[in-house]
N, C-alpha and C positions, 0 to 999 in steps of 0.2 A: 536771911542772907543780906550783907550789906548792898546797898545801892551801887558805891565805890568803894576800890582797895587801892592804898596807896603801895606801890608796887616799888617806889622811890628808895623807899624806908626799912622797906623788908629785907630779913637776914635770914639766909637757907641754910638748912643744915643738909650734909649729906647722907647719904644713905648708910648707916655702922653696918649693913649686912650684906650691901652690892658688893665688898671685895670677895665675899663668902658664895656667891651664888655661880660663878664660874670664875677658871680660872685658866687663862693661857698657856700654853704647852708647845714647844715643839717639837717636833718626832719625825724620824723618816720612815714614810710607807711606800710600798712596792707599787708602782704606777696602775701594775691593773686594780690592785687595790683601790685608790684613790679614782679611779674611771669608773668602777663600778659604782660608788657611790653619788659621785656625778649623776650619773645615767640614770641612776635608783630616783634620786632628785629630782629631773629633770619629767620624770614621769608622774612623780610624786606630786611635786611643785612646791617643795621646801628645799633651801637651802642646802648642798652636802653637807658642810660641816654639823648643821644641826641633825640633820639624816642620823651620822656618826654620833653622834653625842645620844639621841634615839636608841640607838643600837648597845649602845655600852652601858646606857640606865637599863634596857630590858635584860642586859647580861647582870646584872648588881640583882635587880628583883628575881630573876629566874635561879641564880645564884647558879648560874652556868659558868662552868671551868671550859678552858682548850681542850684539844685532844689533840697531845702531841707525838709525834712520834718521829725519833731519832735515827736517822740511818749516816750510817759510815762509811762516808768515801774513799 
């Protein structure tokens, strides 16, 4: 390891994979929705949005679908 790095001089390259690793969205959800996962967080002690994001990768691995069910008003 050098003693000194000239920090001056140096040229960064960015990360080619950070635009790939997440990606901004925005959606409207139903307020309790978004309260529970506050709440969830807040218990947890991570952030809701990453909670949500938690949530939706174990839905991809578990290869868990909805269960919908339509009713007619």
């Amino acid at each position: 390891m050098k003693e000194e790095y000239d920090f001056e001089n140096m040229t960064g390259h960015k990360n080619p994979y950070a635009s790939k690793l997440k990606q901004q969205i925005s959606i409207k959800v139903e307020t309790d929705i978004v309260e529970y996962f506050q709440n969830s967080s807040k218990e947890i002690g991570i952030p809701y949005q990453k909670l949500i994001n938690l949530y939706l990768r174990d839905c991809i691995i578990s290869n868990r679908k909805p269960i919908l069910t339509w009713v007619n008003t």
